[in-house]
N, C-alpha and C positions, 0 to 999 in steps of 0.2 A: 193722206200725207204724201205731196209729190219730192220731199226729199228723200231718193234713196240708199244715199250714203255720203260720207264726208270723210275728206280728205286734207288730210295735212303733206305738203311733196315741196320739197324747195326747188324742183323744176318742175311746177305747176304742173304744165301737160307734157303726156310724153308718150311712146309706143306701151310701156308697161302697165301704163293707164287705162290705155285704151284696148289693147291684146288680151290680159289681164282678167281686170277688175271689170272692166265693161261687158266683158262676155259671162261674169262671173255670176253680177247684179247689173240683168240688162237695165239701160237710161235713152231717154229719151233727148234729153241733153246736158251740156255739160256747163257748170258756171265756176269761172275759174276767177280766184279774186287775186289780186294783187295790184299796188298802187304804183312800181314801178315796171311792172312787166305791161300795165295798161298803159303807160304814160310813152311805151315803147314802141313806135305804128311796128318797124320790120321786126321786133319781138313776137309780136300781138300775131304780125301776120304769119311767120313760121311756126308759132303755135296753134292756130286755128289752122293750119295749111295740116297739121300733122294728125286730124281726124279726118278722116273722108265719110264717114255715112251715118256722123252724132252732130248736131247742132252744138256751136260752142260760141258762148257768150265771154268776153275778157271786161270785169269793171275794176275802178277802181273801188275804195273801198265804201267810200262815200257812195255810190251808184248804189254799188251791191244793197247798202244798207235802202237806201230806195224803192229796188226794184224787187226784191226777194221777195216781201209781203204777196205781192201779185203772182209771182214764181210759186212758189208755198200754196197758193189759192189754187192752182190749176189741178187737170186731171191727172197731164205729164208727169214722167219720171225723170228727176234730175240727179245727176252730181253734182256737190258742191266743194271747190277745192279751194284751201287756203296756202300758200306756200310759207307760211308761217302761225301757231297755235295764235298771235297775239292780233293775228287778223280776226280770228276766229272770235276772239275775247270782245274786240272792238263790236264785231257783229252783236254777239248775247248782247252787251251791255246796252246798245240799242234798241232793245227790247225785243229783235228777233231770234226765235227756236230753233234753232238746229237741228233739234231731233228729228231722226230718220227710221227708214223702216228696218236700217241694220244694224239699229240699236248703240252704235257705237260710234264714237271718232276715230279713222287709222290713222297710222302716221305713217308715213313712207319716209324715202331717205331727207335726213335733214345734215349735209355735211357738216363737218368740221370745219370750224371758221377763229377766228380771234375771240378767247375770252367762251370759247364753250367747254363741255365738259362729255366725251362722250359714254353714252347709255347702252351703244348697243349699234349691233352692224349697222354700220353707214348713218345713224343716229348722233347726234349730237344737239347738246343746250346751250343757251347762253343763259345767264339769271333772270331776264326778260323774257325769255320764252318759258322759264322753272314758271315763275310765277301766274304765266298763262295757264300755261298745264294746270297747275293748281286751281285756278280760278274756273277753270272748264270742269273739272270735277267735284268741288265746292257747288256748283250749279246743276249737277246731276250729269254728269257725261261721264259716259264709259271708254278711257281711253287705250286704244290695240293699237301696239308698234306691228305691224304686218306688210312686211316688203309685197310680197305677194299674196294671195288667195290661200297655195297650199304652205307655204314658210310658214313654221312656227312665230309663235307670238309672246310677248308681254304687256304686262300694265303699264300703269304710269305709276301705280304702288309700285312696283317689281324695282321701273327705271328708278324712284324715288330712293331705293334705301340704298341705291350707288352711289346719292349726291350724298349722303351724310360722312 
């Protein structure tokens, strides 16, 4: 399995990512989806500018759903980052596996925006992203809110009986 870990960050890449997690569950490289951060060249470019010694890939989501299968197939170690659960959704539903070797989905900060509901340090939902969530664990994934490596954690049961 060359995926070895996945990520939920609504600033896709960033120092915590890479300082972090990368030293944590060494990768080989990174694939970061998003369909407007790829749609963005000087986005694109200051976040790939912000790894220096991990290969980092920016698709949109359409790509990602393309290219993963071959990604998936190799010997490499990769990260795969969604800046959003409903990217993530989009992927399964395309018939591609997520599963990794760290057995889980984390979620990193998902700010507070219009219409969400917050879970949990620097975590927030919107109903659109509830139902991702939901729909990623319905499909067997185990989902950890974990800012960092050593920070404590929760589920997405845990976040869930805050929405009720």
């Amino acid at each position: 399995m060359s995926i070895s870990f996945v990520r939920i960050d609504d600033r896709v890449i960033h120092g915590q990512l890479v300082t972090r997690w990368a030293k944590e569950l060494p990768c080989d490289g990174i694939i970061a989806i998003d369909d407007a951060v790829a749609a963005d060249p000087l986005l694109s470019s200051v976040m790939k500018g912000a790894v220096q010694d991990i290969k980092v890939w920016l698709f949109d989501t359409a790509t990602a759903i393309e290219k993963l299968p071959k990604i998936i197939a190799s010997e490499k170690r990769y990260f795969v980052i969604g800046k959003s659960p409903v990217t993530l959704k989009r992927i399964i539903e395309a018939g591609i596996s997520l599963q990794n070797s760290n057995k889980k989905i984390n979620v990193g900060p998902m700010s507070a925006r219009a219409s969400t509901t917050t879970i949990g340090p620097n975590q927030s939902v919107n109903p659109e992203e509830i139902a991702a969530f939901d729909y990623l664990v319905q499909h067997g994934h185990q989902i950890e809110f974990r800012l960092v490596p050593d920070a404590s954690s929760y589920s997405w049961q845990d976040a869930r009986q805050k929405l009720k």
